[in-house]
N, C-alpha and C positions, 0 to 999 in steps of 0.2 A: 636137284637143287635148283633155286631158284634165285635171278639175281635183282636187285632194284634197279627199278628203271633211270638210266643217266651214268650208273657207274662200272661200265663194259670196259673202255679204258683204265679205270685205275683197278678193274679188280686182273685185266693181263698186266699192268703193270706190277702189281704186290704180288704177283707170283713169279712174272721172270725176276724179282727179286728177292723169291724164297729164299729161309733162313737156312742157312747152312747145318743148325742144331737141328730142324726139321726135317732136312734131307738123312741125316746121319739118323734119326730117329726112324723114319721113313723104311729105310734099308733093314735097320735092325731088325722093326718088324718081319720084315719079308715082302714089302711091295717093291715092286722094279716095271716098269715100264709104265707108267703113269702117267695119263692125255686128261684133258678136261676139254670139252666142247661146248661152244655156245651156239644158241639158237636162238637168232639177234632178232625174230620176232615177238619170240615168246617167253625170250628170259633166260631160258632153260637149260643152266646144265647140266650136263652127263659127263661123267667121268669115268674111265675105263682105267683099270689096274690088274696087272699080274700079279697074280699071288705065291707066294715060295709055300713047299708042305709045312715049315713051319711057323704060316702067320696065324695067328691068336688074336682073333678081332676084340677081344676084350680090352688088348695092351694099348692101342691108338687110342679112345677115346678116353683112358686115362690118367694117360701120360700127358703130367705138368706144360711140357711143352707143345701139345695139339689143342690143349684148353688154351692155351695162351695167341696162339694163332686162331682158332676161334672166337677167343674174344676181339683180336686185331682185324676178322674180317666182320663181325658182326653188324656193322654201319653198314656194309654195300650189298648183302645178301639177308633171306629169311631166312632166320634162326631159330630155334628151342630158348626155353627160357635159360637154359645153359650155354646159349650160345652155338651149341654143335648147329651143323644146317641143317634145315628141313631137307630130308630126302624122301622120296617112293623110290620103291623097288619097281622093276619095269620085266616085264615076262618074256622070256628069250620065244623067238618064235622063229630063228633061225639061225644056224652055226656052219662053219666049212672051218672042217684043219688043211 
């Protein structure tokens, strides 16, 4: 994902003040341990997420309330015309359990 340049501040600000219906949303799915990392050169985050056996990637990006956080972050980050973020996928080229 990618962030505009100037809003690094308020976009850690609008998440240590994620919404509670999000978090509960979040869980239901099946993500738990959930980091975002910024790369204050390039903009660039990466977000790492655990997934439970039964998350259903379908369920988050349709659920009323991750569109609605979507469209609340849509000002500080590259979006879709839907508002969800631009993401690329990135190719694992190294793992250790």
């Amino acid at each position: 994902m990618k962030l505009r340049p100037g809003f690094d501040v308020e976009y850690k600000k609008r998440h240590d003040e994620i919404w509670p219906e999000l978090q509960q949303v979040l869980a239901e799915a099946g993500v738990r341990d959930y980091s975002i990392y910024l790369d204050e050169e390039t903009l660039t985050l990466f977000a790492f997420q655990k997934l439970e056996d039964h998350f259903d990637q379908d369920f988050l990006p349709n659920h009323p309330v991750v569109k609605k956080w979507w469209a609340f972050m849509a000002d500080i980050m590259e979006t879709n015309p839907d508002h969800s973020p631009v993401v690329k996928s990135l190719k694992e080229v190294f793992h250790l359990d």
